[in-house]
N, CA, C and O atoms as a Maestro MAE file, in Angstrom:
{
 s_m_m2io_version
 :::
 2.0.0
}

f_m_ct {
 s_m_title
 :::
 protein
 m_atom[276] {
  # First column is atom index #
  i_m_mmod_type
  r_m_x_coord
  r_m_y_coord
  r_m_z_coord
  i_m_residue_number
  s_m_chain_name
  s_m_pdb_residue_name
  s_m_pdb_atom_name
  i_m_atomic_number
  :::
  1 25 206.767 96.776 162.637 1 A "UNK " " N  " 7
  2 3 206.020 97.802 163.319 1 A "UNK " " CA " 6
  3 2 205.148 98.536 162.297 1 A "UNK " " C  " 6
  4 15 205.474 99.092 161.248 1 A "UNK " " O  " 8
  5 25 204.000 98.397 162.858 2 A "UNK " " N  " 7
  6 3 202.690 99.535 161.715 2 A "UNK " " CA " 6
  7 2 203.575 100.759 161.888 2 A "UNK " " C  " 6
  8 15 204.497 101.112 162.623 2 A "UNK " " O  " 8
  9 25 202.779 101.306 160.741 3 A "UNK " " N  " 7
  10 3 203.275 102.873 160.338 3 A "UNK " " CA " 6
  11 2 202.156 103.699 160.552 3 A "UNK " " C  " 6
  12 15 201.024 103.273 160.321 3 A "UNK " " O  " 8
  13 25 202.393 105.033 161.042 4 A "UNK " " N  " 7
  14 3 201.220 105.744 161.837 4 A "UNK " " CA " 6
  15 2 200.590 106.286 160.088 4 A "UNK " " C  " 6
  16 15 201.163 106.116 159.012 4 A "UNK " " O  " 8
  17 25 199.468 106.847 160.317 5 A "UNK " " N  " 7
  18 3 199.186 107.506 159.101 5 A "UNK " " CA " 6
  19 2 198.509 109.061 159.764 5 A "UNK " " C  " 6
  20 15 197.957 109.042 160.865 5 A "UNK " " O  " 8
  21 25 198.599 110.040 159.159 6 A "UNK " " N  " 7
  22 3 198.360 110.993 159.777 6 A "UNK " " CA " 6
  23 2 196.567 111.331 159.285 6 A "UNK " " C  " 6
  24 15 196.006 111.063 158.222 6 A "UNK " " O  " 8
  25 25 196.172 111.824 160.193 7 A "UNK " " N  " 7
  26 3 194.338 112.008 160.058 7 A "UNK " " CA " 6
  27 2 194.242 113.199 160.724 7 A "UNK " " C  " 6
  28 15 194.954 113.600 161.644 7 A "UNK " " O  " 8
  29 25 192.931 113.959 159.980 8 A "UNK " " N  " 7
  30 3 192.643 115.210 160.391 8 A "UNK " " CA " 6
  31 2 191.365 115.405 161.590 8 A "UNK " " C  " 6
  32 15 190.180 115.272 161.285 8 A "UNK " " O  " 8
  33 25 191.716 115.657 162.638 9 A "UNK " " N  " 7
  34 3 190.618 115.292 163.868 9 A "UNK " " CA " 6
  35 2 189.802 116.882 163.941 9 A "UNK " " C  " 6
  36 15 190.491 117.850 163.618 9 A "UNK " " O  " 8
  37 25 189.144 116.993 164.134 10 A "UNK " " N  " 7
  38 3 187.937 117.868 164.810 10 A "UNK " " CA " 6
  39 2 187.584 117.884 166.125 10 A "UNK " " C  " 6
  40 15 186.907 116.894 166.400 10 A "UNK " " O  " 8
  41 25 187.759 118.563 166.983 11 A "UNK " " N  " 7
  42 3 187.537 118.416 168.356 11 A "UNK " " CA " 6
  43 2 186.857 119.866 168.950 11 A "UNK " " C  " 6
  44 15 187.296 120.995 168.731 11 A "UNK " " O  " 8
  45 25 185.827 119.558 169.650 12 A "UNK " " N  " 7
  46 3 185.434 120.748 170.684 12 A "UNK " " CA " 6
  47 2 186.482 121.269 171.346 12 A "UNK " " C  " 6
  48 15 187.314 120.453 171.743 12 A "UNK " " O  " 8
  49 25 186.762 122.968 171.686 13 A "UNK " " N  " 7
  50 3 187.448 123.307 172.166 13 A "UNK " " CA " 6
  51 2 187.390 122.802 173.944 13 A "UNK " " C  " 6
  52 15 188.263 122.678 174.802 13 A "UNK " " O  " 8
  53 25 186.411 122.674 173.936 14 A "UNK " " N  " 7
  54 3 186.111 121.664 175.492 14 A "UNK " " CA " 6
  55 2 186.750 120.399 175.162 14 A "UNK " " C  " 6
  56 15 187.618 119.931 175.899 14 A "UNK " " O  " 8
  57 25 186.435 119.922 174.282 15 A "UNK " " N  " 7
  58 3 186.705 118.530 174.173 15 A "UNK " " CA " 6
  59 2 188.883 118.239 174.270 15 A "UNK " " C  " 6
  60 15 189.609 117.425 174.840 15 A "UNK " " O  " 8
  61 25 189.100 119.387 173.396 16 A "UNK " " N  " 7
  62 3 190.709 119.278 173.551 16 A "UNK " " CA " 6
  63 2 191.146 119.585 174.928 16 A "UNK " " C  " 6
  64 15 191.873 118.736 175.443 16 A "UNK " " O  " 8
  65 25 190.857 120.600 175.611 17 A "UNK " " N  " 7
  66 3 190.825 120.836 176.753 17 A "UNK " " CA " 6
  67 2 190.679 119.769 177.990 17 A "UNK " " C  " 6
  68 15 191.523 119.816 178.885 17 A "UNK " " O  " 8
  69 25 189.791 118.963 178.041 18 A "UNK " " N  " 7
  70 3 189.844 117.616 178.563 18 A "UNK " " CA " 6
  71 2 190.794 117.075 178.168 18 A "UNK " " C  " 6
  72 15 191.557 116.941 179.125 18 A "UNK " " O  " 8
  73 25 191.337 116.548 177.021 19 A "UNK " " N  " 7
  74 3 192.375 115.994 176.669 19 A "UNK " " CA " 6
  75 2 193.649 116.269 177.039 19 A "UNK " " C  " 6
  76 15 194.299 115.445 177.682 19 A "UNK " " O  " 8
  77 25 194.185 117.545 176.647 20 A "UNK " " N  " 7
  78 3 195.143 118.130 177.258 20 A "UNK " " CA " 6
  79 2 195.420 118.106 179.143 20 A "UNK " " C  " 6
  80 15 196.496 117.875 179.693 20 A "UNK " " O  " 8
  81 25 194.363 118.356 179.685 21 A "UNK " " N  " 7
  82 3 194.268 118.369 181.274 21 A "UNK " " CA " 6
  83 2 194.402 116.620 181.425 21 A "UNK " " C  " 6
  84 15 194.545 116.538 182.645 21 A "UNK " " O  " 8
  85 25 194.431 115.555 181.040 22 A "UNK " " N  " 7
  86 3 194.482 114.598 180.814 22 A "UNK " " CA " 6
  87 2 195.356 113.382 180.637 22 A "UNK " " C  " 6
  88 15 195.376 112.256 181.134 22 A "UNK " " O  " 8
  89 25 196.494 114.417 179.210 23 A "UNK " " N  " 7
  90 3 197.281 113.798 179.205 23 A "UNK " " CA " 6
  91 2 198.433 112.788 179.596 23 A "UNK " " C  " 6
  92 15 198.943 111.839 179.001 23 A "UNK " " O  " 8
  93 25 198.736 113.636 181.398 24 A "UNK " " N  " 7
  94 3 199.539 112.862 182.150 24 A "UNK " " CA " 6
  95 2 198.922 112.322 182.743 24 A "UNK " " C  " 6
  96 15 199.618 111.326 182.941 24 A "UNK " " O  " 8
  97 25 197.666 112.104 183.475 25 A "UNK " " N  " 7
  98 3 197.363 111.022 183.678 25 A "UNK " " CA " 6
  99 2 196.585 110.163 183.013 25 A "UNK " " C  " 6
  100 15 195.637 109.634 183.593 25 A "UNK " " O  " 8
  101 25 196.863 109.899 181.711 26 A "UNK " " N  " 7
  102 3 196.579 108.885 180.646 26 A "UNK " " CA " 6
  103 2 198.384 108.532 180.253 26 A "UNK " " C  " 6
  104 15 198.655 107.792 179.308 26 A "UNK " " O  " 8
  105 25 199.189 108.998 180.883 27 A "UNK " " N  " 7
  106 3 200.819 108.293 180.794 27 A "UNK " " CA " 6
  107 2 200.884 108.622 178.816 27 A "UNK " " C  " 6
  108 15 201.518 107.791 178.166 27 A "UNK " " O  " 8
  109 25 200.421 109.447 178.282 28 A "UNK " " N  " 7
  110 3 200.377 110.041 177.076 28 A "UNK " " CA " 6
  111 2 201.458 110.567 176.544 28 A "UNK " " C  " 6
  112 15 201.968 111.223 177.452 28 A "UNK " " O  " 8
  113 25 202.094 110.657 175.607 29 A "UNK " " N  " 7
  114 3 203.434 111.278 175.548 29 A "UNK " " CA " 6
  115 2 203.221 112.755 174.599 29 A "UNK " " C  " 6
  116 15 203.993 113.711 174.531 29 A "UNK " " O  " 8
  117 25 201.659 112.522 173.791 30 A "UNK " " N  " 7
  118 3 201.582 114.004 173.003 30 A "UNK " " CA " 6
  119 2 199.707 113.326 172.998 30 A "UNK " " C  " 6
  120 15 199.207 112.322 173.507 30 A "UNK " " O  " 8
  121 25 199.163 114.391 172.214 31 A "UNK " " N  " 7
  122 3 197.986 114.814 171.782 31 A "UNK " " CA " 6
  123 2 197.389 113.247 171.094 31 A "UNK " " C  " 6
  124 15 196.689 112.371 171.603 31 A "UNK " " O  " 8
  125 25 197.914 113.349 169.948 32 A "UNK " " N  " 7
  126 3 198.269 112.068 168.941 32 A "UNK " " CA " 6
  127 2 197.907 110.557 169.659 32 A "UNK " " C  " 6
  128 15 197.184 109.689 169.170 32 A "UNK " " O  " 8
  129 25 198.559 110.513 170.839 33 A "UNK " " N  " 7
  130 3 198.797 109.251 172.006 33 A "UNK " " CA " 6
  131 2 197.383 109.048 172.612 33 A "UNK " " C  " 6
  132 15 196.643 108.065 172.556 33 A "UNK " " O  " 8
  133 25 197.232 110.156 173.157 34 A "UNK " " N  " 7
  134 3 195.562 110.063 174.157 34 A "UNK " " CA " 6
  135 2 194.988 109.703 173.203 34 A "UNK " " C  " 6
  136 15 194.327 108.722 173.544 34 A "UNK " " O  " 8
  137 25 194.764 110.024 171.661 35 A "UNK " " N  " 7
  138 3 193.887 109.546 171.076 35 A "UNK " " CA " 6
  139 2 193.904 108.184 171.076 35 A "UNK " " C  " 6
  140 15 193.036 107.445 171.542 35 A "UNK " " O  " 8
  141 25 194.925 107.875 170.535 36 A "UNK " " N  " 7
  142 3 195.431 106.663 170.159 36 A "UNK " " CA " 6
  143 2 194.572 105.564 170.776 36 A "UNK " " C  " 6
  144 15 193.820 104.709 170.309 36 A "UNK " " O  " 8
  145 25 195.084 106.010 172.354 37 A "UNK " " N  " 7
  146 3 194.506 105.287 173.318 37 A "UNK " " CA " 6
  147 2 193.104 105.417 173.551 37 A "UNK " " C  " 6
  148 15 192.377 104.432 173.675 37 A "UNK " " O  " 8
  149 25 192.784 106.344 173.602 38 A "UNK " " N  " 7
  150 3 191.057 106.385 173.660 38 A "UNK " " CA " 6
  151 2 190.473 105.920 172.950 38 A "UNK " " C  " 6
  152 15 189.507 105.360 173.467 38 A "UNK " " O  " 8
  153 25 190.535 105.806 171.678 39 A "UNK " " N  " 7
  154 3 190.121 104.794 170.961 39 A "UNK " " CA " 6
  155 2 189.774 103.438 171.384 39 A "UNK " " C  " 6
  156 15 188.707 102.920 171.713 39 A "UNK " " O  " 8
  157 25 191.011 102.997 171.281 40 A "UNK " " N  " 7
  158 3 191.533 101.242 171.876 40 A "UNK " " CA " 6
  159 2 190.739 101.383 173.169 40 A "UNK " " C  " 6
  160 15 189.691 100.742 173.083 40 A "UNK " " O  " 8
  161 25 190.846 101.851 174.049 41 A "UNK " " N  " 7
  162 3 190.156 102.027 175.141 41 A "UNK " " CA " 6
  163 2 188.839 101.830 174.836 41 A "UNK " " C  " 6
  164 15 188.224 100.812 175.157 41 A "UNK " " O  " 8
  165 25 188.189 103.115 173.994 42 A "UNK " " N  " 7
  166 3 186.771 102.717 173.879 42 A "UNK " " CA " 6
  167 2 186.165 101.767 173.175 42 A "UNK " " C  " 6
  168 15 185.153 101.187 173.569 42 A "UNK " " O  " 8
  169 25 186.848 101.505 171.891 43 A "UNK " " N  " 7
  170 3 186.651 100.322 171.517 43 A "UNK " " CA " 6
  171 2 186.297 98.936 172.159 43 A "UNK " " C  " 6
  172 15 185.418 98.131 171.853 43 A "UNK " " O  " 8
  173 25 187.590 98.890 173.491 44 A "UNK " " N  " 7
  174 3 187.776 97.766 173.666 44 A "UNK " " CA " 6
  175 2 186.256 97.774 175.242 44 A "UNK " " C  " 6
  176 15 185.996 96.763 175.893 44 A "UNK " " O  " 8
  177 25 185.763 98.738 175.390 45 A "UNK " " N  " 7
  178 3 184.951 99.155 175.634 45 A "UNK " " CA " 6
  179 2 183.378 98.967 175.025 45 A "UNK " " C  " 6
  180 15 182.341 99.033 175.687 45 A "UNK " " O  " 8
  181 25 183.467 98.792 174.014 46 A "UNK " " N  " 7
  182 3 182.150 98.264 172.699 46 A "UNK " " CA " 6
  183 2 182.255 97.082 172.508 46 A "UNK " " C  " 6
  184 15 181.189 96.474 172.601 46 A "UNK " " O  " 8
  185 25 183.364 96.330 172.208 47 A "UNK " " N  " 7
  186 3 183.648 94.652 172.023 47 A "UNK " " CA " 6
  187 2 183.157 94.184 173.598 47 A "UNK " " C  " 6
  188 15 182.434 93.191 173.510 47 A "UNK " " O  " 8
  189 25 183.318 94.547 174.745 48 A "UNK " " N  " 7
  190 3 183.206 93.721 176.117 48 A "UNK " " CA " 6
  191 2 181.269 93.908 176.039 48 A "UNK " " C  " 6
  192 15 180.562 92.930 176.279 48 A "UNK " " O  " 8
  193 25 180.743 95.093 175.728 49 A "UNK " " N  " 7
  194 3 178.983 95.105 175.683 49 A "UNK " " CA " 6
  195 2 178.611 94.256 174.635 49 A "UNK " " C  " 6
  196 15 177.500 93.737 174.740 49 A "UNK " " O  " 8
  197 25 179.468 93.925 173.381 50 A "UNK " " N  " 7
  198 3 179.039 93.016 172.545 50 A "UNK " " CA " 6
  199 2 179.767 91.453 172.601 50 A "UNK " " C  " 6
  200 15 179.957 90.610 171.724 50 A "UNK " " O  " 8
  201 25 180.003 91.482 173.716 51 A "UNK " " N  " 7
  202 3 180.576 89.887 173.912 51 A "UNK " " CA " 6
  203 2 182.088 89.265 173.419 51 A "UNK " " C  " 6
  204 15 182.437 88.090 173.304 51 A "UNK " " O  " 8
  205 25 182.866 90.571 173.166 52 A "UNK " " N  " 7
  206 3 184.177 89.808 172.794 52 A "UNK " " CA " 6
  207 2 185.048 90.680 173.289 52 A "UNK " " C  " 6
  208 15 185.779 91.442 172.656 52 A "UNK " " O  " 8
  209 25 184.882 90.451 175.266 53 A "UNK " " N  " 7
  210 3 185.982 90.775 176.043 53 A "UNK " " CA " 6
  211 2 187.077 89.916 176.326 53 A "UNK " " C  " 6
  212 15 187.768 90.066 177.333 53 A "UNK " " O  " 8
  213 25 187.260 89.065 175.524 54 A "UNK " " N  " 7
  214 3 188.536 88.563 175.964 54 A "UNK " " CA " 6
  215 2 189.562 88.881 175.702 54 A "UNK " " C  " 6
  216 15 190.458 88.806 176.543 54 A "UNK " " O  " 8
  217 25 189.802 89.378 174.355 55 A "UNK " " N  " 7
  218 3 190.821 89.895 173.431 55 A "UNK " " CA " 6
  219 2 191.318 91.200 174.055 55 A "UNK " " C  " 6
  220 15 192.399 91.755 174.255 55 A "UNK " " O  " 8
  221 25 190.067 91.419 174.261 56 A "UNK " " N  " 7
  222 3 190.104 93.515 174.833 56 A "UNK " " CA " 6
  223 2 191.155 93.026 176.735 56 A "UNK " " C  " 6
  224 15 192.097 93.659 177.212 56 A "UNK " " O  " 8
  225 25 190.592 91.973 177.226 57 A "UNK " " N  " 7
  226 3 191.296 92.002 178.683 57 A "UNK " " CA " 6
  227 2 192.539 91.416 178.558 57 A "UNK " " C  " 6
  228 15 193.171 91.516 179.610 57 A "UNK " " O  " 8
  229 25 193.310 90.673 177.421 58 A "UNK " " N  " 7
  230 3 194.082 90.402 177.237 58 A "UNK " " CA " 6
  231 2 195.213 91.544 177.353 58 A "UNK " " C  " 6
  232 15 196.049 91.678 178.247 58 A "UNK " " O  " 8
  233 25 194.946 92.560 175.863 59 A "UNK " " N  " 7
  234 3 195.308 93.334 175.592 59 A "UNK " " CA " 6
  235 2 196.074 94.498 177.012 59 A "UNK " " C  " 6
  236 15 197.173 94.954 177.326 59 A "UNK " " O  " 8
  237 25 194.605 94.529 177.504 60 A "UNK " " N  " 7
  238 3 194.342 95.513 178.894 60 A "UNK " " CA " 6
  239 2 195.793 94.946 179.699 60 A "UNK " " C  " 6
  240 15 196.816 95.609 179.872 60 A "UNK " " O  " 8
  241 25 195.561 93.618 180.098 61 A "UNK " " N  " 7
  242 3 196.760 92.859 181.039 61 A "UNK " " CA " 6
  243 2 197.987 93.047 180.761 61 A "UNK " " C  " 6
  244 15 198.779 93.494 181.591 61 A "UNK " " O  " 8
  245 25 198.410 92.631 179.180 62 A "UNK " " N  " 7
  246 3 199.217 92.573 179.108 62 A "UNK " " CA " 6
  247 2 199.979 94.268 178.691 62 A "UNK " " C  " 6
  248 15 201.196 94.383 178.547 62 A "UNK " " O  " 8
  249 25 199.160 95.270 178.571 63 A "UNK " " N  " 7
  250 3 199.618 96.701 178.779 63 A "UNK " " CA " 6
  251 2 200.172 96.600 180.288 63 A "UNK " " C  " 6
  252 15 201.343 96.238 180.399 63 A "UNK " " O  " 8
  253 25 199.536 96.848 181.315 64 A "UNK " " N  " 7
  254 3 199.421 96.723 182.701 64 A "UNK " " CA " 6
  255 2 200.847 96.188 183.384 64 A "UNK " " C  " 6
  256 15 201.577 96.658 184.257 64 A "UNK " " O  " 8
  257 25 200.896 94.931 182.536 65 A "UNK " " N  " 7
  258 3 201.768 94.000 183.038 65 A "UNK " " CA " 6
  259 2 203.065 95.019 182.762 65 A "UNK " " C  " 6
  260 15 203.500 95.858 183.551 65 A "UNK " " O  " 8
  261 25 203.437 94.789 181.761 66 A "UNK " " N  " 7
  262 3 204.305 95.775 180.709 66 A "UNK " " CA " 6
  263 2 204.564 97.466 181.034 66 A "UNK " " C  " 6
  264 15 205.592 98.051 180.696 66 A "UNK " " O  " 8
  265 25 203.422 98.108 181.753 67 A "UNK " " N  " 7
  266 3 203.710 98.983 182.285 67 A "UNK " " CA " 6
  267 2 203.093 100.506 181.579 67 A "UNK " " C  " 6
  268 15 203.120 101.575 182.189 67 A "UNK " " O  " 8
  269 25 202.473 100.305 179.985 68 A "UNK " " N  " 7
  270 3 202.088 100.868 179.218 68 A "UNK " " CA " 6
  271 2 200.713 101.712 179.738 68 A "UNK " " C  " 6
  272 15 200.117 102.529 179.035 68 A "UNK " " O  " 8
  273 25 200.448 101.446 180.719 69 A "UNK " " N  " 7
  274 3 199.365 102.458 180.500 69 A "UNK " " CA " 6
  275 2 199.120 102.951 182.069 69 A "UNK " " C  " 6
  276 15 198.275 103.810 182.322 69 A "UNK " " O  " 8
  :::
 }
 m_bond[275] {
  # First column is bond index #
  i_m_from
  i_m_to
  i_m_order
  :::
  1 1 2 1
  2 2 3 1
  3 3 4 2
  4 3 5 1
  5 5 6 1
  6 6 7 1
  7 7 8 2
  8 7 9 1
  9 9 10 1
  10 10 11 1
  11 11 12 2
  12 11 13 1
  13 13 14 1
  14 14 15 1
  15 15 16 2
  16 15 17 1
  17 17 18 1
  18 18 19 1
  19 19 20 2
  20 19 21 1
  21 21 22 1
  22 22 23 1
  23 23 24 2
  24 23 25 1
  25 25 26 1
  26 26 27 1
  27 27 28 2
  28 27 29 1
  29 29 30 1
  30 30 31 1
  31 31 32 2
  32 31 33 1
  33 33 34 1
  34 34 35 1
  35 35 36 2
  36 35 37 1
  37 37 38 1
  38 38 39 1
  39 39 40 2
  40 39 41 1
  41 41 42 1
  42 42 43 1
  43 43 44 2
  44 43 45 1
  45 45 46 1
  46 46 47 1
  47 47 48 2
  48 47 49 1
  49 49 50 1
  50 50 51 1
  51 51 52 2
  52 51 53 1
  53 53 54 1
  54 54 55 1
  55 55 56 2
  56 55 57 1
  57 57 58 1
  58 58 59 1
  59 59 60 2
  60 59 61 1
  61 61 62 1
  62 62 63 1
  63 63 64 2
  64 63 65 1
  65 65 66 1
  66 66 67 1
  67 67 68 2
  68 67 69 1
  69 69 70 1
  70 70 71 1
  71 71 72 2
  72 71 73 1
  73 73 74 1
  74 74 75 1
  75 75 76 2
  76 75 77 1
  77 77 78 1
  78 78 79 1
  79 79 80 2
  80 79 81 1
  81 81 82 1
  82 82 83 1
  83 83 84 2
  84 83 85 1
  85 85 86 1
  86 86 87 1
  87 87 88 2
  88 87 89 1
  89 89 90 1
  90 90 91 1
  91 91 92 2
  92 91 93 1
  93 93 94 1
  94 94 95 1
  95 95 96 2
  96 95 97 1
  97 97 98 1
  98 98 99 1
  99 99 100 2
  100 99 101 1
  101 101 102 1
  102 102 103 1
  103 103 104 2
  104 103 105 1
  105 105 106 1
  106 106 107 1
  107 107 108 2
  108 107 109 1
  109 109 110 1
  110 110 111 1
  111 111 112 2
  112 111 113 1
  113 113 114 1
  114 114 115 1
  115 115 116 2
  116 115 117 1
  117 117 118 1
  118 118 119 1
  119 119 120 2
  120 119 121 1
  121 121 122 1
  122 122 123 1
  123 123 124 2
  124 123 125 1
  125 125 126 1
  126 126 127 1
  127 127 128 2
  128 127 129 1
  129 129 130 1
  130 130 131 1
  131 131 132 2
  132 131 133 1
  133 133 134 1
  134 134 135 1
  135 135 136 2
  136 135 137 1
  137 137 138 1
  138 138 139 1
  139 139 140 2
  140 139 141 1
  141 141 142 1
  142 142 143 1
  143 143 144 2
  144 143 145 1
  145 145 146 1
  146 146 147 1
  147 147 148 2
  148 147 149 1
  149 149 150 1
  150 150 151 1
  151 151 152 2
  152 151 153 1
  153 153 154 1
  154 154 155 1
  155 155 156 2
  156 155 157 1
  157 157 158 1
  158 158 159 1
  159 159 160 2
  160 159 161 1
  161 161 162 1
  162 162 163 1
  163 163 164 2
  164 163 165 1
  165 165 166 1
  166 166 167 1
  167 167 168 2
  168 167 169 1
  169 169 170 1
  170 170 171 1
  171 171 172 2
  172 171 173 1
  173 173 174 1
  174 174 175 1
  175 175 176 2
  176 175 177 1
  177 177 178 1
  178 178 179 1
  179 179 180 2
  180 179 181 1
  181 181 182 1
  182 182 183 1
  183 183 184 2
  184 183 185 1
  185 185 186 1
  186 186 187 1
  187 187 188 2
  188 187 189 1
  189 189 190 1
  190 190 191 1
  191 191 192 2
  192 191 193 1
  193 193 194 1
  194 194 195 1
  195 195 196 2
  196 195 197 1
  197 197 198 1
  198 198 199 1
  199 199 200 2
  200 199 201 1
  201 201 202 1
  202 202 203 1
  203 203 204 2
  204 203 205 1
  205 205 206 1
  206 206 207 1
  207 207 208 2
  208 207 209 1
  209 209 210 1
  210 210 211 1
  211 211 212 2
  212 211 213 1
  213 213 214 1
  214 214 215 1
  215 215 216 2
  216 215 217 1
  217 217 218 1
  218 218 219 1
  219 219 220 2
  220 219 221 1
  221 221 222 1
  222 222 223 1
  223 223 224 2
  224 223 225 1
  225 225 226 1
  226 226 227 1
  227 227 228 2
  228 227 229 1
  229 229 230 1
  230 230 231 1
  231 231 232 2
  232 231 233 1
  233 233 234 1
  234 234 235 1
  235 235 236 2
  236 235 237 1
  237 237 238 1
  238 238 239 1
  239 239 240 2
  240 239 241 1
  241 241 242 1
  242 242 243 1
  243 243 244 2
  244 243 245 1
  245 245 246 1
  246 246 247 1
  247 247 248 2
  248 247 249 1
  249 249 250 1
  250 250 251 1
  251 251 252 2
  252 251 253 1
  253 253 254 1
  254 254 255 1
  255 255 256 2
  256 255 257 1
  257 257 258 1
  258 258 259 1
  259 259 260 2
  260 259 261 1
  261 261 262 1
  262 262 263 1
  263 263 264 2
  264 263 265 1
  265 265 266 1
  266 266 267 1
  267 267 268 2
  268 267 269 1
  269 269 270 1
  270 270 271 1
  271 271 272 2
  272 271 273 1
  273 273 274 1
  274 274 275 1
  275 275 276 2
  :::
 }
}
């Protein structure tokens, strides 16, 4: 299992605010998590406009399947 590394984020007080109002329905367990996921999310979001959605719908499915998101 990777090891988390800790990073210092900057966020609009709007912007946390979305996040927070958010959290449960992003199935999030803290602050840390939504990111996590938003990322991967958007990422996998940039790879499908640049042609390498397969990996990203894999991923997507097999969360889904599994129950993760």
């Amino acid at each position: 299992m990777e090891k988390k590394e800790k990073q210092a984020v900057w966020l609009y007080p709007k912007t946390k605010e979305l996040m927070v109002n958010h959290l449960k329905a992003a199935n999030a367990t803290s602050q840390s998590d939504f990111i996590e996921k938003a990322i991967r999310f958007y990422s996998g979001y940039l790879d499908c406009n640049s042609g390498i959605a397969t990996e990203y719908l894999a991923h997507v499915l097999t969360s889904i399947i599994e129950g993760d998101i």
